[in-house]
C-alpha atoms as one frame of an Amber mdcrd trajectory, in Angstrom:
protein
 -17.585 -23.704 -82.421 -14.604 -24.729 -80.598 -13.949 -26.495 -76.820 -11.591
 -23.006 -76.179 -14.334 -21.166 -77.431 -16.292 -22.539 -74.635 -16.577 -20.846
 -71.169 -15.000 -23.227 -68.488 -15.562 -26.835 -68.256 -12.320 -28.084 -68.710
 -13.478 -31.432 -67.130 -16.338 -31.769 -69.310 -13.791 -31.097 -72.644 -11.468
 -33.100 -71.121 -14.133 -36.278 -70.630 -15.760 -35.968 -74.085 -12.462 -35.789
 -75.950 -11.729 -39.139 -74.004 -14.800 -40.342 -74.945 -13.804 -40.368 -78.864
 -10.037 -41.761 -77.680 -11.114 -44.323 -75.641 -14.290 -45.559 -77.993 -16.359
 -45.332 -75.612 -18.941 -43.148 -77.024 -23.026 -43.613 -77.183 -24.718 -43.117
 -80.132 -27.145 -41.208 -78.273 -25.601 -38.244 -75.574 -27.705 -36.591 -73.341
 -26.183 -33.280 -72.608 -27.546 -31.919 -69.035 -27.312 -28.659 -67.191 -28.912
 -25.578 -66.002 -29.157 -22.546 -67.816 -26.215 -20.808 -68.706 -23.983 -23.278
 -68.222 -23.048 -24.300 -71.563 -24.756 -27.086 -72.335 -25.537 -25.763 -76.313
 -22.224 -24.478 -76.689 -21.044 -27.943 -75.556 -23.034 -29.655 -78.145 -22.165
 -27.695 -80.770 -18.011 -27.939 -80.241 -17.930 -31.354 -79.679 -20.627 -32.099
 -83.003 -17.773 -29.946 -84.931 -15.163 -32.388 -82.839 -16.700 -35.184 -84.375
 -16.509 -33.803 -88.229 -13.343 -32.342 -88.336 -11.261 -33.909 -90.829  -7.947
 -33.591 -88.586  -9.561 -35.707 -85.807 -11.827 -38.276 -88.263  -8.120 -38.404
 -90.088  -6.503 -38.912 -86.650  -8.368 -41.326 -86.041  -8.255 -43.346 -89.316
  -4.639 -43.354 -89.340  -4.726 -45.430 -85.989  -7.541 -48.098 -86.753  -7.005
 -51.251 -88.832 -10.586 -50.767 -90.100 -10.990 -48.998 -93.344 -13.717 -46.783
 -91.864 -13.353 -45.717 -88.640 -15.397 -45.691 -85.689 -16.748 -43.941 -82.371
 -18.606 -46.649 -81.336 -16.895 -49.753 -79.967 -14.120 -50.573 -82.720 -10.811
 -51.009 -81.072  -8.046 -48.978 -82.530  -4.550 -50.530 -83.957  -2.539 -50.874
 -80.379   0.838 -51.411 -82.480   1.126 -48.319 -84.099   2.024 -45.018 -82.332
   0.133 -42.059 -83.576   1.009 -39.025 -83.332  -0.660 -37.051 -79.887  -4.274
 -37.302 -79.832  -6.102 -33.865 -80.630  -7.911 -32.067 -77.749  -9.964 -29.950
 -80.041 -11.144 -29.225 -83.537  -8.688 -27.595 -85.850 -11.036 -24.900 -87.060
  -9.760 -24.691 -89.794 -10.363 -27.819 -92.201 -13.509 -27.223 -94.657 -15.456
 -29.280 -92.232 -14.394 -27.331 -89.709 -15.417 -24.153 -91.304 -18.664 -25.243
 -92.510 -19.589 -26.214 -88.505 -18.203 -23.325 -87.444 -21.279 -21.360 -89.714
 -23.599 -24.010 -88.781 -24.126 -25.140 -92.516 -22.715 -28.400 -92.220 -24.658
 -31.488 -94.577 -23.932 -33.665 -91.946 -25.052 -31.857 -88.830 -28.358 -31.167
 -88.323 -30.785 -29.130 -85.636 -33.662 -29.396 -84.295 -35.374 -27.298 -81.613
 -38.560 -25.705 -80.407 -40.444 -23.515 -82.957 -43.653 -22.094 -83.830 -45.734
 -22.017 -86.636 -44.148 -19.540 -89.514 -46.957 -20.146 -91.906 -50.830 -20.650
 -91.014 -52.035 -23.832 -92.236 -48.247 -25.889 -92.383 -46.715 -27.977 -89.168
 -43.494 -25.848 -87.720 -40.461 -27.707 -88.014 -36.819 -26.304 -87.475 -35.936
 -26.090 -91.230 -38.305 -23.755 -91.481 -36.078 -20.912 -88.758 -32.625 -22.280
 -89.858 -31.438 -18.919 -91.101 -32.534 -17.491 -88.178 -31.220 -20.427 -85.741
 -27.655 -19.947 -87.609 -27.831 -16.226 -86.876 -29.390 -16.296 -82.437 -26.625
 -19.535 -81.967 -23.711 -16.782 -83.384 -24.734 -13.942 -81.301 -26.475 -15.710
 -78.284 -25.189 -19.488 -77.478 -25.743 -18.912 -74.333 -29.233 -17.908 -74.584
 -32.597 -19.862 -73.668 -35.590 -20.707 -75.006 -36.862 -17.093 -73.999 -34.755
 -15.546 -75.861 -35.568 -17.871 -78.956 -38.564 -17.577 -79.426 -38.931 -13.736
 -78.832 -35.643 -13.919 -81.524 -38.142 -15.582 -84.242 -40.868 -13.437 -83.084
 -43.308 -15.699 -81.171 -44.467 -13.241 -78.744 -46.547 -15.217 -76.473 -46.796
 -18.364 -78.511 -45.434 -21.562 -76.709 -42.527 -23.724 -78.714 -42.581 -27.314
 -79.141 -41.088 -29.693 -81.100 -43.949 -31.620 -83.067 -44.862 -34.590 -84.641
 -43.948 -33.411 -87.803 -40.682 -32.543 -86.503 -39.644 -35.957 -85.580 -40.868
 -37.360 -88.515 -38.486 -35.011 -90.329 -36.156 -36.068 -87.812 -36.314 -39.379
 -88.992 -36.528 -38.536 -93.107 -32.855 -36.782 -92.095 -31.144 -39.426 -90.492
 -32.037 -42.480 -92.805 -30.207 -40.512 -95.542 -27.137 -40.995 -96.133 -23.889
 -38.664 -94.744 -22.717 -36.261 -97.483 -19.243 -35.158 -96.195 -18.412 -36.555
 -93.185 -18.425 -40.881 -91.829 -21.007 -39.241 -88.993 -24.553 -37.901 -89.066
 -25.483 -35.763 -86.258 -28.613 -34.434 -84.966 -28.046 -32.027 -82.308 -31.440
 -31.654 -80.647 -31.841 -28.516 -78.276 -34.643 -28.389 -75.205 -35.820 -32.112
 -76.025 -37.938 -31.117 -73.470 -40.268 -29.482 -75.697 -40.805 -33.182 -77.171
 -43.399 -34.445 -74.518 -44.846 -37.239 -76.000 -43.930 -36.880 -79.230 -40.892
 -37.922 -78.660 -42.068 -41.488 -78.515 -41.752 -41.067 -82.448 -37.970 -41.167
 -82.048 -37.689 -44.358 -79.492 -36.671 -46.793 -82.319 -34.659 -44.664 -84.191
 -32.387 -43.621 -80.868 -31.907 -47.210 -79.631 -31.250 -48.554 -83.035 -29.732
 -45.922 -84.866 -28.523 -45.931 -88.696 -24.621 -46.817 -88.891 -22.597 -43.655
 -87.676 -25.234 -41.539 -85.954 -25.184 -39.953 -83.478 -27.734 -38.009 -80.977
 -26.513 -35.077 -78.921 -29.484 -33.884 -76.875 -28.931 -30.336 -74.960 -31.422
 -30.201 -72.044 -32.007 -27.868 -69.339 -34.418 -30.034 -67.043 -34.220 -33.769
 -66.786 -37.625 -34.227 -65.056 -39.280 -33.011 -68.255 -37.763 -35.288 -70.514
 -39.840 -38.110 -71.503 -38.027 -41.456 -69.143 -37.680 -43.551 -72.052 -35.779
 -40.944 -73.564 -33.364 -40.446 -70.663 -32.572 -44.120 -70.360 -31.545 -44.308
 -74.107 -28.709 -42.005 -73.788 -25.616 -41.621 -72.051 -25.388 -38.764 -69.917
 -23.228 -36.145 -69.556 -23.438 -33.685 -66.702 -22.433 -29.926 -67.360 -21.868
 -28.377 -63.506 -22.577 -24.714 -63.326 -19.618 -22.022 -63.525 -17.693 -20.644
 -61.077 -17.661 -17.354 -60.394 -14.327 -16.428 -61.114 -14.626 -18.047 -64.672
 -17.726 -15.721 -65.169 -16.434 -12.751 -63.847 -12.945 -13.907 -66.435 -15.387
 -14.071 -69.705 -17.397 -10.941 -68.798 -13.986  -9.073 -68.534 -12.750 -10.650
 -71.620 -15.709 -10.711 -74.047 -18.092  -8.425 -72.572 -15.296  -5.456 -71.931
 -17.351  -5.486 -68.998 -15.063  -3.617 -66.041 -13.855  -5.711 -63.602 -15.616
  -4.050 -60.198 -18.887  -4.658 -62.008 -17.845  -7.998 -63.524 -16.902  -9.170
 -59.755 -20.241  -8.279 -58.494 -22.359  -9.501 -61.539 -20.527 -12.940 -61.119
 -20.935 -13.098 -57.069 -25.072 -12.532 -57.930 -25.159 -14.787 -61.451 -25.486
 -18.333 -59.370 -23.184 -19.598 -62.486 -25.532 -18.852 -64.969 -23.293 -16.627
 -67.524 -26.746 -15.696 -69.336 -28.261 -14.593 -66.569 -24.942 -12.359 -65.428
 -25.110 -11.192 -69.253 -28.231  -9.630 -68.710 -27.282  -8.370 -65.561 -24.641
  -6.191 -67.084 -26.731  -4.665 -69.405 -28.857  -3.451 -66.200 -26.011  -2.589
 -64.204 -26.919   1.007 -63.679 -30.252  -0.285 -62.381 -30.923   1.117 -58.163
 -31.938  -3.253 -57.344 -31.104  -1.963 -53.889 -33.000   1.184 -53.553 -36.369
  -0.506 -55.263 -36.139  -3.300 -52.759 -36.141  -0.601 -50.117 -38.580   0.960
 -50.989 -40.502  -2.893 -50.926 -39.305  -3.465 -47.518 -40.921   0.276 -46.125
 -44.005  -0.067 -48.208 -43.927  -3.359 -46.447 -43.378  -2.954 -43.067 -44.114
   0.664 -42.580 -46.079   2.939 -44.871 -49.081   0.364 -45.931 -51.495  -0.899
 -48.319 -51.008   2.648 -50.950 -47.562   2.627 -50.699 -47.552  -1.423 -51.669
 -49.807  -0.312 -54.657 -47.865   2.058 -56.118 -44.605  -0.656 -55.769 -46.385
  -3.249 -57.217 -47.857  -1.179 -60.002 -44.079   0.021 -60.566 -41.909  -3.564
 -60.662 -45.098  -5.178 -62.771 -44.157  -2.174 -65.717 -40.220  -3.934 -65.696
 -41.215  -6.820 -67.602 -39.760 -10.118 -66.653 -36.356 -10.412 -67.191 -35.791
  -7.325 -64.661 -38.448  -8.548 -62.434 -35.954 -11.777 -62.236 -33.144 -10.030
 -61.692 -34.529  -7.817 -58.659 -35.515 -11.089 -56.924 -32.483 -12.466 -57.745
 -30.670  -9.153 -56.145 -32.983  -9.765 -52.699 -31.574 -13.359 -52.694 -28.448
 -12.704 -53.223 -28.651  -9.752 -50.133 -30.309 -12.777 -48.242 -27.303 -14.860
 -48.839 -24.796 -12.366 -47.611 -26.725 -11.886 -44.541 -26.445 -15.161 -43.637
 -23.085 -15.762 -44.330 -22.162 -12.675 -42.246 -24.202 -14.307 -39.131 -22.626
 -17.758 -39.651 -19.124 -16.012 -40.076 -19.768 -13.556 -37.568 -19.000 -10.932
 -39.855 -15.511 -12.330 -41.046 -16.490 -11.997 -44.677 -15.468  -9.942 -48.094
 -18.577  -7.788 -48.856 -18.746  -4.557 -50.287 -19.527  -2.453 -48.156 -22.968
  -1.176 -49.604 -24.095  -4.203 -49.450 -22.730  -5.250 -45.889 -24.774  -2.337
 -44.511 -28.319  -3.624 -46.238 -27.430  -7.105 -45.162 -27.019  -5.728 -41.346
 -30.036  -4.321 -41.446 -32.007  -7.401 -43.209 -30.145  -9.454 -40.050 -32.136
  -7.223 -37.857 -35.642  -7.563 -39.469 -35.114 -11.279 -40.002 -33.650 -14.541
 -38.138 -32.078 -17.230 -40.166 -35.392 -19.279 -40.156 -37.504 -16.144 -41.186
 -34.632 -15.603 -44.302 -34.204 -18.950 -45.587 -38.225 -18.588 -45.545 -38.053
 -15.537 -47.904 -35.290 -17.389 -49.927 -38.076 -20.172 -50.720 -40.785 -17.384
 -51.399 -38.512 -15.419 -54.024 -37.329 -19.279 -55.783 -41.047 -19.698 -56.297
 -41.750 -16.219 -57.572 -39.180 -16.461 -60.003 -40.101 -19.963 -61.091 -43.691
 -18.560 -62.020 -41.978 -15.336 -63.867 -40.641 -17.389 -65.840 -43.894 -19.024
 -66.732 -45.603 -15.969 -67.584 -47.362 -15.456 -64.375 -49.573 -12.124 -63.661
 -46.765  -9.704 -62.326 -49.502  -7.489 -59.927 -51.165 -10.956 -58.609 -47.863
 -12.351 -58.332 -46.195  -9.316 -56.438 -49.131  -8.624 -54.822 -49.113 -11.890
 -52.917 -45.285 -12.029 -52.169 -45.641  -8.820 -50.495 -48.099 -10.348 -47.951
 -46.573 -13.513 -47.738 -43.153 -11.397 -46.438 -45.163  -9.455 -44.706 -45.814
 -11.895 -42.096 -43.020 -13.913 -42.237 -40.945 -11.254 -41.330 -43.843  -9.536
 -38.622 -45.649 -12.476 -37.284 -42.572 -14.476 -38.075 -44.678 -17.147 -40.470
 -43.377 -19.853 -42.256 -45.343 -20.602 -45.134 -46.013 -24.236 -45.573 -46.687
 -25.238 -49.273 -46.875 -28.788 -51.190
């Protein structure tokens, strides 16, 4: 995989690629952003930046050191090499072999399950499949993994035995290229295992080098985090989703526009949305709202009973839908109507205005983070529903703010 492969981020290319030119690069990265942002497809071109044999050979041609290095050697000042690249050449047999995720010298590791009852899961165990979900789905997350390898309802982690083999890798010797790498995805499926890997991280073998793709800082064991050098990925913009869905979805560009607007730069998240774009998001959450406020306890039933049959990728993207409306009716109170809103969804936003003040919507806002949160944990969809409808139900009528630790 290649940086122009790469949605967006040109100042994230732009500050690895300086990284390598300037020598100013850890031998430990920690790679950190939200969901769709990137962060594997990061990884992954700049572990293939590393390798290829026009940028090693770059490189060599420009350091008085027979061997060259990413980590603190200072290059030959006197000689004037040729421009520095920006990007792998894709086309060297390094580059190649990267590119199909068969490289010696880079290796993976990432949360699995156990294949075979009775043996410890490790990543070598799903590498065909791995090579085949990071091809078709680099955006994906670990949701999408794991139902990819078939693990149902199992949870992932990355075990003992993992880091052990972890280890076994990196004290052999490179085959190809002067650089082993270990590009670990979700290290926060390490908990304390990950302790196993302290040693190895702060004093690496010669010419290694960790690139850890993480979602969720908090999660990562501390003495992890303060091992590595960290590299923020920001979320998209809208306009560079609503560019890639036009350009590698086919997607049309009315529904790309409004995908993007709703995706909260998460280019997963608006992939999904596409595929749902027929979906009636307004005309179920109108149906909530009457049930709600109007029609009762049956009429909430049957809703609840209806969105809990979705399944939970949908049921995300409905709340996600209800923020989003939530959002526009704000912005048309704070801009006093001055904004550019379909008109569809200028009408339901009016309306939400009239059921709800600012205080009473940035309530709901709060209510539908935390049902979406526990979604994605696998919460009880009736329970969960169930309870959000009340809890609206008197924000919005007895004008309620729910206070919660």
């Amino acid at each position: 995989m290649q940086f122009k492969d790469i949605i967006g981020q040109p100042e994230v290319k732009g500050n690895l690629v300086e990284l390598v030119q300037h020598n100013r690069l850890s031998h430990a990265l920690l790679f950190l952003g939200k969901e769709g942002s990137g962060v594997l497809p990061l990884a992954l071109a700049f572990a293939q930046f590393i390798v290829c044999e026009k940028v090693s050979g770059h490189w060599s041609a420009v350091s008085k050191q027979p061997g060259p290095s990413l980590f603190g050697s200072e290059p030959n000042s006197s000689l004037t090499p040729h421009p520095s690249p920006k990007d792998s050449c894709g086309a060297c047999p390094a580059c190649t072999k990267a590119q199909q995720f068969i490289h010696p010298d880079i290796h993976f590791s990432y949360p699995v399950v156990t294949k075979k009852p009775g043996t410890p899961p490790i990543s070598t165990d799903y590498v065909s499949e791995w090579r085949e979900f990071v091809k078709s789905y680099p955006y994906g997350n670990v949701y999408d993994w794991l139902q990819f390898i078939g693990a149902e309802n199992k949870q992932g982690n990355i075990t003992a035995h993992e880091c052990n083999d972890i280890i076994r890798k990196l004290n052999l010797k490179s085959f190809e290229s002067e650089y082993k790498i270990l590009v670990l995805w979700m290290p926060e499926y390490l908990g304390n295992e990950g302790n196993k890997l302290l040693k190895l991280i702060e004093e690496p073998p010669p010419n290694t080098l960790f690139i850890l793709a993480a979602e969720n800082e908090s999660l990562i064991l501390p003495t992890i985090v303060s091992r590595c050098q960290l590299v923020k990925i920001p979320a998209l913009e809208t306009k560079e989703i609503e560019e890639a869905l036009i350009a590698r979805n086919k997607t049309t560009q009315e529904v790309a526009r409004q995908v993007a607007s709703v995706s909260e730069g998460n280019y997963r998240e608006a992939l999904q949305m596409v595929q749902h774009a027929e979906e009636d998001w307004q005309g179920l959450l109108r149906e909530w709202l009457n049930a709600m406020l109007k029609t009762g306890p049956i009429a909430q039933t049957k809703w609840v009973e209806e969105i809990s049959k979705l399944g939970r990728e949908k049921q995300k993207q409905f709340l996600r839908y209800f923020n989003h409306l939530l959002e526009q009716a704000l912005r048309i109170r704070i801009m006093a109507g001055n904004t550019n809103i379909p008109e569809k969804e200028r009408d339901f936003a009016d309306r939400l205005n009239k059921i709800a003040g600012i205080e009473e919507q940035q309530a709901i806002i709060e209510e539908l983070d935390k049902a979406t949160y526990y979604i994605e944990r696998n919460a009880n969809a009736k329970i969960l529903f169930h309870a959000l409808t009340i809890k609206l139900y008197h924000i919005i009528r007895d004008k309620i703010v729910f206070l919660t630790d």
